[in-house]
N, C-alpha and C positions, 0 to 999 in steps of 0.2 A: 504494500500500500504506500502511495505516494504521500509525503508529506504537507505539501499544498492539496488545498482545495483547487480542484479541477476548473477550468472555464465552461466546459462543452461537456457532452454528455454525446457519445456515438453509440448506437443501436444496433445491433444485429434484429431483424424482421422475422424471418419465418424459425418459429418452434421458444422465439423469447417473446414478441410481443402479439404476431398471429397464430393459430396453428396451421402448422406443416401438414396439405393435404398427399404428400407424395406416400409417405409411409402405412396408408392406413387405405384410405380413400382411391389414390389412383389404383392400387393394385386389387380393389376392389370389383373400381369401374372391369378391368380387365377378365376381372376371374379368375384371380392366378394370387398366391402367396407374394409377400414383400421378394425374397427370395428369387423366385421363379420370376418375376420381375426383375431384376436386379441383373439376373443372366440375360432375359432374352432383349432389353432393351440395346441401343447402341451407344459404346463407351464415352462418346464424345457429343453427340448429338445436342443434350442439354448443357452441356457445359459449353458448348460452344455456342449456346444460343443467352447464357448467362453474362458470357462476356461479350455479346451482341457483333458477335460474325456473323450470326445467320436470324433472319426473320422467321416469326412464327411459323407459317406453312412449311419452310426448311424445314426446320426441326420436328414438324408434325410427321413429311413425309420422311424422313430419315429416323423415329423413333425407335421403330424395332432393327434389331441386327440384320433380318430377313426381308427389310420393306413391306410387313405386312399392315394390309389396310386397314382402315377401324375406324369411329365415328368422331373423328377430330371437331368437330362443333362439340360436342357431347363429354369428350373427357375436357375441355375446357368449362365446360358446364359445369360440371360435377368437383371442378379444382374451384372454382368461384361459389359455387354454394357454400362449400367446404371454409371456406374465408371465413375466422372468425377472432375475436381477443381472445385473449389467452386471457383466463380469471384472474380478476382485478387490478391489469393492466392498464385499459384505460383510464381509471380513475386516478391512479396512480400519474398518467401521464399529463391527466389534468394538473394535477395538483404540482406537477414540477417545474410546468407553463404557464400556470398562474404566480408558481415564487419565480420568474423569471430567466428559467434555466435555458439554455441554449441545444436544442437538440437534432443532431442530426442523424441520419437512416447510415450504415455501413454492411451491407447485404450484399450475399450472391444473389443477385437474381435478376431474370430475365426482362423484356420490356414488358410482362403481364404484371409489372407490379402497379401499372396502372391498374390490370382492375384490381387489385386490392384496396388502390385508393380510392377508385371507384365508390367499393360497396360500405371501405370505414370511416374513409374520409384521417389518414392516419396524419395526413400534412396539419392538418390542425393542429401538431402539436409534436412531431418530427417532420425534421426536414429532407425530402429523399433527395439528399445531395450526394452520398457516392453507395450508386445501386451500382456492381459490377458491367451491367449493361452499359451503362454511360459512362464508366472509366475506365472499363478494359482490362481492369486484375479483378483476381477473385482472394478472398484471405483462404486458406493462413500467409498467403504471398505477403511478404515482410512490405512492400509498394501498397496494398492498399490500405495500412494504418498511414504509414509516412505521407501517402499522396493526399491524404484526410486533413492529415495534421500539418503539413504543408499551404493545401488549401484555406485551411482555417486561417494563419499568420500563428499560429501556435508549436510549443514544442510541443512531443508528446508527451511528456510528463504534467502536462497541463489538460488533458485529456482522459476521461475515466470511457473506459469501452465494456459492452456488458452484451453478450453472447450466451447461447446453451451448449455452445458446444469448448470442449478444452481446449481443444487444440489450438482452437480459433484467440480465445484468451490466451493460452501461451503467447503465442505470436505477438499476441500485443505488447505483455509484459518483455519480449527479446527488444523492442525499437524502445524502451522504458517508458510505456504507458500503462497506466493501470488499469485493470480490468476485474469483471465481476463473473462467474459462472453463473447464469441463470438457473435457478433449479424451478422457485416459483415465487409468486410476488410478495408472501411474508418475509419468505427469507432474503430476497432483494432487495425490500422497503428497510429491514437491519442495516443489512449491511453499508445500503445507501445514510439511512444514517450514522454508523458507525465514521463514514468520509465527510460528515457535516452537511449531508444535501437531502431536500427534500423538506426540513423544517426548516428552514432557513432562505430566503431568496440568494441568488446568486452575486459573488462581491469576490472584487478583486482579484 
């Protein structure tokens, strides 16, 4: 944990502040185990539509390893229904935007994170300023803390990052930014105040 209090506050989006419909939902739509998903899809297809080389239909048609067809309006469907907070997230993110916290979006993800904003409306109160789509790194790439923290006019040690996934926090902690493993909003709302944020508006 950094010793200053943070300026900014960067967000990891899917499985800390929405839930993640890939793991549960898409392989649903399919009929098929996470697993069996997991083999037959193509290795690159989404990741290469996350760092916005290839448009939607690319990535639709190139999903499976085999090319095979399927109801691409329909698992789009079924990932937007799926779009929802994560318990007591929101309120949470009110309350850190009305003490005047600064917050912005640092996520893999593709240009469907429109309809995410779409359906939560998450700009209210995160900024999606480095979605991988419009920067071109994905984390744990050591580039897309720094390009953040860069962007901001900030070091990273002025910067607290908060993700569900480890690795993704390591990363941050390697360029010396602090960061938070999401597990769930009690024990984030702690820890956040344990770094002096959240009761307190933002200062200095």
């Amino acid at each position: 944990m950094s010793g200053e209090r943070p300026k900014a506050l960067l967000w990891d989006v899917m499985g800390t502040l929405v839930y993640d419909p890939f793991y549960e939902v898409v392989p649903a739509f399919f009929g098929m185990t996470l697993q069996e998903l997991i083999e037959a899809k193509h290795p690159r297809a989404w990741i290469e539509f996350e760092l916005g080389k290839t448009d939607a239909p690319t990535m639709l048609r190139r999903f499976f390893r085999d090319g095979r067809s399927f109801d691409h309006q329909g698992l789009e469907a079924a990932m937007v229904g799926a779009y929802q907070w994560l318990e007591g997230v929101e309120p949470l993110l009110a309350q850190l935007s009305a003490a005047g916290w600064a917050m912005h979006a640092l996520s893999n993800y593709p240009e469907w994170y429109q309809l995410i904003e779409d359906k939560l409306g998450i700009a209210r109160y995160v900024d999606w300023r480095f979605v991988s789509c419009q920067t071109g790194v994905r984390k744990p790439d050591l580039q897309a803390y720094l390009g953040a923290a860069e962007s901001l006019g900030l070091a990273p040690s002025r910067l607290l990052f908060i993700d569900d996934r480890q690795v993704n926090c390591g990363a941050a902690r390697t360029v010396g930014m602090d960061s938070i493993l999401f597990v769930d909003t009690a024990a984030l709302t702690e820890e956040l105040a344990q770094r002096g944020i959240a009761a307190h508006a933002r200062s200095g």
